[in-house]
C-alpha positions as a Markdown table, in Angstrom:
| # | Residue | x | y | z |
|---|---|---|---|---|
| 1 | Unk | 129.4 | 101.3 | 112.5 |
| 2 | Unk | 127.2 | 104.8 | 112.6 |
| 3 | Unk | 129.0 | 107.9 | 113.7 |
| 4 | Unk | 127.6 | 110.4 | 115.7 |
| 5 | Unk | 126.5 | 113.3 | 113.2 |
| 6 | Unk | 125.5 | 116.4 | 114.7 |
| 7 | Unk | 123.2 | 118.5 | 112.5 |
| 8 | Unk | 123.3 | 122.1 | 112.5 |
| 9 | Unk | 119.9 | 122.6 | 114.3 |
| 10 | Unk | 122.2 | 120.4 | 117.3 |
| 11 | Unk | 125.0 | 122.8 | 117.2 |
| 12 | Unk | 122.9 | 126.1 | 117.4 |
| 13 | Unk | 120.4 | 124.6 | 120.4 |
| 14 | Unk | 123.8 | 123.6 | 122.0 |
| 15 | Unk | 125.5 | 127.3 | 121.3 |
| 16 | Unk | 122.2 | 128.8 | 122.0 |
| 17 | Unk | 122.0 | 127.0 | 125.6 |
| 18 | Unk | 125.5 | 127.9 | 126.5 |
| 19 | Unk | 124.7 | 131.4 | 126.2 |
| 20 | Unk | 121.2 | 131.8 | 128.0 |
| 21 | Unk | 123.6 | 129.4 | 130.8 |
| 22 | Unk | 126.2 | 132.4 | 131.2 |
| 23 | Unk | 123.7 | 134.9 | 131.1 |
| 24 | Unk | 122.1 | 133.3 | 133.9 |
| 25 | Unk | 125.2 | 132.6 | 135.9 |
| 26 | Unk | 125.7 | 136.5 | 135.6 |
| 27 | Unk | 122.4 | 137.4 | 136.5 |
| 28 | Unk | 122.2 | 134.6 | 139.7 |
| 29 | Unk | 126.1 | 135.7 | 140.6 |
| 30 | Unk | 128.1 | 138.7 | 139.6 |
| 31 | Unk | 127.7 | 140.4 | 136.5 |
| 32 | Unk | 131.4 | 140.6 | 135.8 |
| 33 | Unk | 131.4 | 136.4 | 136.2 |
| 34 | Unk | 128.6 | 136.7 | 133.5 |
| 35 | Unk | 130.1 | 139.2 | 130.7 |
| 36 | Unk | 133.9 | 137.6 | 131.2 |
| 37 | Unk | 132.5 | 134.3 | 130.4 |
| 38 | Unk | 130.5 | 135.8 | 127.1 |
| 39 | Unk | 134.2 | 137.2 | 126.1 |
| 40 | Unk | 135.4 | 133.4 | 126.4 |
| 41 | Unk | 132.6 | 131.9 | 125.0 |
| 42 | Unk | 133.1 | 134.6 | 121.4 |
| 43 | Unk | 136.9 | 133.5 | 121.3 |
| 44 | Unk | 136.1 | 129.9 | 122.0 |
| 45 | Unk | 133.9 | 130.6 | 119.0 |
| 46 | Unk | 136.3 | 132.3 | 116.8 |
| 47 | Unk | 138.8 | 129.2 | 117.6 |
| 48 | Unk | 136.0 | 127.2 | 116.4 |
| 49 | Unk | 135.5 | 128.7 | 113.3 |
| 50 | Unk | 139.4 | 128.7 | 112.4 |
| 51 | Unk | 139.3 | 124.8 | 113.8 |
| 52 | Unk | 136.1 | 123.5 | 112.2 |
| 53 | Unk | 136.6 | 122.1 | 108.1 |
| 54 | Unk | 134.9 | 124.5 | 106.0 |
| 55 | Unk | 132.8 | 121.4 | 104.7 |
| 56 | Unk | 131.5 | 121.2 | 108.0 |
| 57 | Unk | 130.9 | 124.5 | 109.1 |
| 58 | Unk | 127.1 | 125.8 | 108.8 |
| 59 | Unk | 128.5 | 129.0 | 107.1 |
| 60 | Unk | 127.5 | 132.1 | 105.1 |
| 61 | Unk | 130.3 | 134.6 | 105.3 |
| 62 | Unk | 133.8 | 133.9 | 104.4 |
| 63 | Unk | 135.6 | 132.2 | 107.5 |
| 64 | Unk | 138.1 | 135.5 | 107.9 |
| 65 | Unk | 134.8 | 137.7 | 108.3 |
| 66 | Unk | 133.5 | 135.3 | 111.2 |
| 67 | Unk | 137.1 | 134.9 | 113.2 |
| 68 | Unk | 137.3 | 138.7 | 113.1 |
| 69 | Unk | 134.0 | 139.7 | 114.4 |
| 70 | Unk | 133.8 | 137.0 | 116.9 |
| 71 | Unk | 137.8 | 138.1 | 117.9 |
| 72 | Unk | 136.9 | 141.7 | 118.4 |
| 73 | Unk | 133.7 | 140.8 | 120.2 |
| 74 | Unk | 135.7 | 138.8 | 122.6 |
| 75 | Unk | 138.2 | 141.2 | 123.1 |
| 76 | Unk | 135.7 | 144.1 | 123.6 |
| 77 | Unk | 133.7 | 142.0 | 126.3 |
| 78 | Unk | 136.7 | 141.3 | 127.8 |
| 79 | Unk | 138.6 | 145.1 | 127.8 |
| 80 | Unk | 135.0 | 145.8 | 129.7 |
| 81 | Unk | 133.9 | 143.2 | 132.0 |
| 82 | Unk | 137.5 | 144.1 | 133.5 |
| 83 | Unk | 137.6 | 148.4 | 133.1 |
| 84 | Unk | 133.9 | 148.9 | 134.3 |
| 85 | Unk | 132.7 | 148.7 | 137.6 |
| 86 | Unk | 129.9 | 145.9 | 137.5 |
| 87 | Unk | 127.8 | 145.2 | 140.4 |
């Protein structure tokens, strides 16, 4: 029987629409709503990318390069979207 295979154009439309969705819940709500949820979405991305088989990753840099940035980048979102006052 065919398995579902999801092709990397898929996974970036998917990623790509569960971004401009935050950004619109922060823009319709509270901006603090909107940038927390960013910081999730970067870890849930680094947890991804530590997750995902490297055979099955769409990937140009070396796995440690990606966790890190996308690590960082959550925690940075995170650090701000609670210190700074957001309207």
């Amino acid at each position: 029987m065919n398995e579902p295979h999801l092709t990397p154009a898929t996974v970036a439309l998917a990623a790509l629409g569960g971004a401009v969705g935050i950004v619109a819940v922060g823009l319709t709500t509270n901006m603090r709503w909107g940038v927390l949820l960013l910081a999730v979405y970067a870890l849930a991305g680094a947890v991804a990318r530590i997750v995902v088989p490297a055979a099955a990753a769409f990937a140009v840099r070396r796995r440690a390069v990606d966790v890190s940035v996308l690590a960082v980048l959550g925690l940075a979102l995170g650090y701000l979207a609670l210190t700074t006052p957001l309207g």
